[in-house]
C-alpha positions as CSV (number, residue, x, y, z in Angstrom):
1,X,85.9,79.4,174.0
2,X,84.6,79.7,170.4
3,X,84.6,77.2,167.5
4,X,83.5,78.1,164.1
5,X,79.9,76.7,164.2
6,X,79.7,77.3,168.1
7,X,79.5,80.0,170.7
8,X,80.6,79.9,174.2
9,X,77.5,79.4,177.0
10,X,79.3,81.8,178.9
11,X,79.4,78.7,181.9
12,X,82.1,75.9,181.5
13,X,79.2,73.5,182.9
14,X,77.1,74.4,180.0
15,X,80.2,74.0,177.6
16,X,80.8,70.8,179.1
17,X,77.5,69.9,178.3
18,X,77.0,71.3,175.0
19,X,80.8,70.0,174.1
20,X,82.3,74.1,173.1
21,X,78.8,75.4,173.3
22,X,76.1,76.8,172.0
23,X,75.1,76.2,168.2
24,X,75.3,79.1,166.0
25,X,72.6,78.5,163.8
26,X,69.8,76.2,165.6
27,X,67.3,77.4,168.5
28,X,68.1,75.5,172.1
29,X,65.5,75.4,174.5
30,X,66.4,74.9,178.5
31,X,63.3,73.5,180.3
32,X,62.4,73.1,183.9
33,X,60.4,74.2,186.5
34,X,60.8,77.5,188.3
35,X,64.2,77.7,190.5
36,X,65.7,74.9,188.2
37,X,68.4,78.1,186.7
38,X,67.1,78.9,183.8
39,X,66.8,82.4,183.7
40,X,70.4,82.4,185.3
41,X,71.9,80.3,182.1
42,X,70.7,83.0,180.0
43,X,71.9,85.8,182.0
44,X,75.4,84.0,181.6
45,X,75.3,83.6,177.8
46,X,74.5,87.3,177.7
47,X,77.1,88.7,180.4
48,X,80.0,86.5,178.9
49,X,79.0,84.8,176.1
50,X,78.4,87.7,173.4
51,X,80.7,90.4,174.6
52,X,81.5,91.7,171.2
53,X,77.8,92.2,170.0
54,X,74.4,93.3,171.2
55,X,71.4,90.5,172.9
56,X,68.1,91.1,172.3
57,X,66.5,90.0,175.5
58,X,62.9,89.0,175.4
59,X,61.4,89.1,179.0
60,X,57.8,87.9,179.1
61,X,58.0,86.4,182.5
62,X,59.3,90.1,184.6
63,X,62.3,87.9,185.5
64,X,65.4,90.0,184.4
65,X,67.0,91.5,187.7
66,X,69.3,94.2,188.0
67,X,70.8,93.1,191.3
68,X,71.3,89.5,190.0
69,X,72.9,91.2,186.7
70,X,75.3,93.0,189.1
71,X,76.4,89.6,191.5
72,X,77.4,87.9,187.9
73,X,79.8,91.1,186.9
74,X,81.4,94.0,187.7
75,X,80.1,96.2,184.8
76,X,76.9,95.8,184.5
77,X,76.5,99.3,182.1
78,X,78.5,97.7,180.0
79,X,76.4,94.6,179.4
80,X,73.4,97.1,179.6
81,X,74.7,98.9,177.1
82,X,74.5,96.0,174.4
83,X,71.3,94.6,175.2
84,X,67.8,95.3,173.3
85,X,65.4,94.5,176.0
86,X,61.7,93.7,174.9
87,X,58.7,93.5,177.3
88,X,55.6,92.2,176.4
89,X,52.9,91.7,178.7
90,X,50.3,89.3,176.9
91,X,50.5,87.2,173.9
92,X,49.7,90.3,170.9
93,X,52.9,92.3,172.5
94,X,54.2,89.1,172.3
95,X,53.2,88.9,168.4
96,X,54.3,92.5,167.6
97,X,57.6,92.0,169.3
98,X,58.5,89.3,166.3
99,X,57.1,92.4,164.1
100,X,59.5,94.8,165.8
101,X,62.6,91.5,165.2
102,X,62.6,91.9,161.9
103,X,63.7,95.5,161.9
104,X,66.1,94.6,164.8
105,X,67.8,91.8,163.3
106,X,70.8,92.6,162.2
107,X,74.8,92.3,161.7
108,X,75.8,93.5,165.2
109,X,73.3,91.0,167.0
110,X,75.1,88.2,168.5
111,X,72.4,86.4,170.5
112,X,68.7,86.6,171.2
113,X,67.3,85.1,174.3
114,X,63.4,84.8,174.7
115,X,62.7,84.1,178.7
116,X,59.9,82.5,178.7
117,X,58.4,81.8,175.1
118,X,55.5,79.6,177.1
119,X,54.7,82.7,180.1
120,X,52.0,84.4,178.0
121,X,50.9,81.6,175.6
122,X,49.6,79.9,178.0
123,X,47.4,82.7,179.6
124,X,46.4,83.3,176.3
125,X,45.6,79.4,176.2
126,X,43.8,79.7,179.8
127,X,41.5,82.8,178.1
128,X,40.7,81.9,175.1
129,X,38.3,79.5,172.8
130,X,40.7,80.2,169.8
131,X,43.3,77.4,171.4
132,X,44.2,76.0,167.5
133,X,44.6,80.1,166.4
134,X,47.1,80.4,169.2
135,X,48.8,77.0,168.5
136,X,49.2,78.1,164.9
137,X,51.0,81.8,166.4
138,X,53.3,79.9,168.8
139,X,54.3,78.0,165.6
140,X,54.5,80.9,163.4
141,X,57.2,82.8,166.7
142,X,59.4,79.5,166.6
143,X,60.0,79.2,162.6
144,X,60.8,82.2,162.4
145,X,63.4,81.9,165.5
146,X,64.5,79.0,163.0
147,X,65.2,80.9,160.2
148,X,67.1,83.7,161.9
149,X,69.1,81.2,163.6
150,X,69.7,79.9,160.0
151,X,70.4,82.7,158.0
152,X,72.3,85.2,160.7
153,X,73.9,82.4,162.3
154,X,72.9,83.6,165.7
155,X,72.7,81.3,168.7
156,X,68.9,81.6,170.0
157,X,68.1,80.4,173.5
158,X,64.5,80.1,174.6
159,X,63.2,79.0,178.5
160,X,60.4,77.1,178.6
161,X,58.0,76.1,181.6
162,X,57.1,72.6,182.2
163,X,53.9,70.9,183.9
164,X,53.3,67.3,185.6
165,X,51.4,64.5,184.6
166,X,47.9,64.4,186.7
167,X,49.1,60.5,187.2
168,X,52.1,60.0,187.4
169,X,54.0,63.6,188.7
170,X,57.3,62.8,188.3
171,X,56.6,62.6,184.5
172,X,57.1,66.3,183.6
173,X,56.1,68.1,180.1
174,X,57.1,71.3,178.1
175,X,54.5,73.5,177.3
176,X,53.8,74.0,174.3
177,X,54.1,70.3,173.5
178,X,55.0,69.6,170.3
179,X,55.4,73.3,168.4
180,X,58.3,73.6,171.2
181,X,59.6,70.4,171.0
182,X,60.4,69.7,167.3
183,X,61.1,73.4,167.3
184,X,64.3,73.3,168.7
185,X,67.6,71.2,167.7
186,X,68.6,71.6,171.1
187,X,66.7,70.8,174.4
188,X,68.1,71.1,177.7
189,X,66.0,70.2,180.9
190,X,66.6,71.3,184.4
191,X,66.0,69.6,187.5
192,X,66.2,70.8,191.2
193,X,67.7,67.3,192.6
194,X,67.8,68.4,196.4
195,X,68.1,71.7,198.2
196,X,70.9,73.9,196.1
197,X,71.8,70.9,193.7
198,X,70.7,71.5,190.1
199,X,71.1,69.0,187.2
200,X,71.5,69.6,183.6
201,X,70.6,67.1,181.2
202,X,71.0,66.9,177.4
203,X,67.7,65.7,175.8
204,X,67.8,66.5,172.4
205,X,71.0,67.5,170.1
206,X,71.5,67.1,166.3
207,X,75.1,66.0,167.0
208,X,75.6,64.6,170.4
209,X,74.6,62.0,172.5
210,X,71.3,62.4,174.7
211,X,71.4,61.6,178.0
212,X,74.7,63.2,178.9
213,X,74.5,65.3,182.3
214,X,75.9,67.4,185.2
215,X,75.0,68.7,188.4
216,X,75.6,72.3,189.4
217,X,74.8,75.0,191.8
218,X,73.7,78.4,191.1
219,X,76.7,81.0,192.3
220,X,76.5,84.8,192.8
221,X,78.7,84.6,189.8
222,X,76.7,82.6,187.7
223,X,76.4,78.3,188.0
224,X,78.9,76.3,189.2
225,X,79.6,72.3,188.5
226,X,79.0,70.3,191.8
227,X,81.4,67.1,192.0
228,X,80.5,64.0,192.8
């Protein structure tokens, strides 16, 4: 399904959610903690939800697989094929990957999915006395998201990690805090509800109404919507 300022997710649970799907020209962030499925929506969006265009996949984290690539279709050379894959494996790769995106960025990119944007900031965080330096970077990576997202009208979807309150653990943050949050139009947190269930819940949106959720399951074929 695609409308003229949205994309298909690639998942009808995630088109559900999203009401046609992903926004064309904002940056949606899905949060949650690992396992929650967030890795597996963006493998989705790229194996069926750009198929005419190339992804640049950004994969900080190590967490692209092959074999889970190959459950979700049956040519997986073909998605290969059209995807830019960048590995960076601390938080300067990190900054000259959004070097190398300006030279990337072009007319046949359809999507770019950056999995996790939080993975090596927050090393860099755990390493450094710089903390307000490396605030001012993250900052720096998500404008100019924003502005491709604007100008190229590409859909951009970033994962995020989350962490508990020390009081009260069943009050979760994103990291990042606030550079992510008013980042992104769009925020989508996942939550592991019980062994296999998965819920999706709309936290932020420009247009629709917060709150809105659905359980699902994660599929050899992607994620699937559990009734209740």
């Amino acid at each position: 399904m695609v409308m003229d300022s949205k994309t298909s997710t690639g998942s009808s649970v995630i088109d559900w959610l999203l009401e046609g799907g992903y926004d064309k020209d904002i940056v949606t962030t899905i949060y949650g903690p690992a396992g929650s499925g967030k890795t597996n929506i963006c493998l989705i969006a790229m194996v069926h939800g750009m198929r005419k265009k190339k992804t640049i996949y950004i994969d900080s984290e190590g967490g692209f697989s092959i074999a889970r690539l190959k459950q979700m279709t049956d040519n997986p050379k073909e998605v290969l094929d059209r995807v830019v894959f960048l590995n960076p494996v601390n938080f300067d790769e990190q900054k000259r990957v959004f070097e190398r995106l300006k030279k990337l960025v072009n007319d046949k990119i359809g999507l770019i999915i950056f999995d996790s944007v939080a993975m090596l900031y927050r090393l860099e965080i755990g390493r450094t006395k710089k903390v307000q330096m490396v605030n001012k970077e993250l900052s720096l990576q998500l404008s100019f998201l924003t502005e491709i997202a604007r100008k190229r009208k590409i859909p951009i979807l970033v994962t995020n990690q989350v962490y508990s309150d020390f009081e009260n653990k069943d009050k979760i943050f994103m990291v990042g805090g606030d550079v992510l949050k008013y980042g992104s139009k769009c925020l989508i947190e996942l939550q592991k509800v019980e062994d296999g269930v998965r819920k999706a819940i709309l936290r932020k949106h420009r247009s629709l109404e917060e709150g809105k959720e659905i359980l699902f399951k994660i599929v050899d074929k992607g994620i699937e919507e559990i009734k209740t």
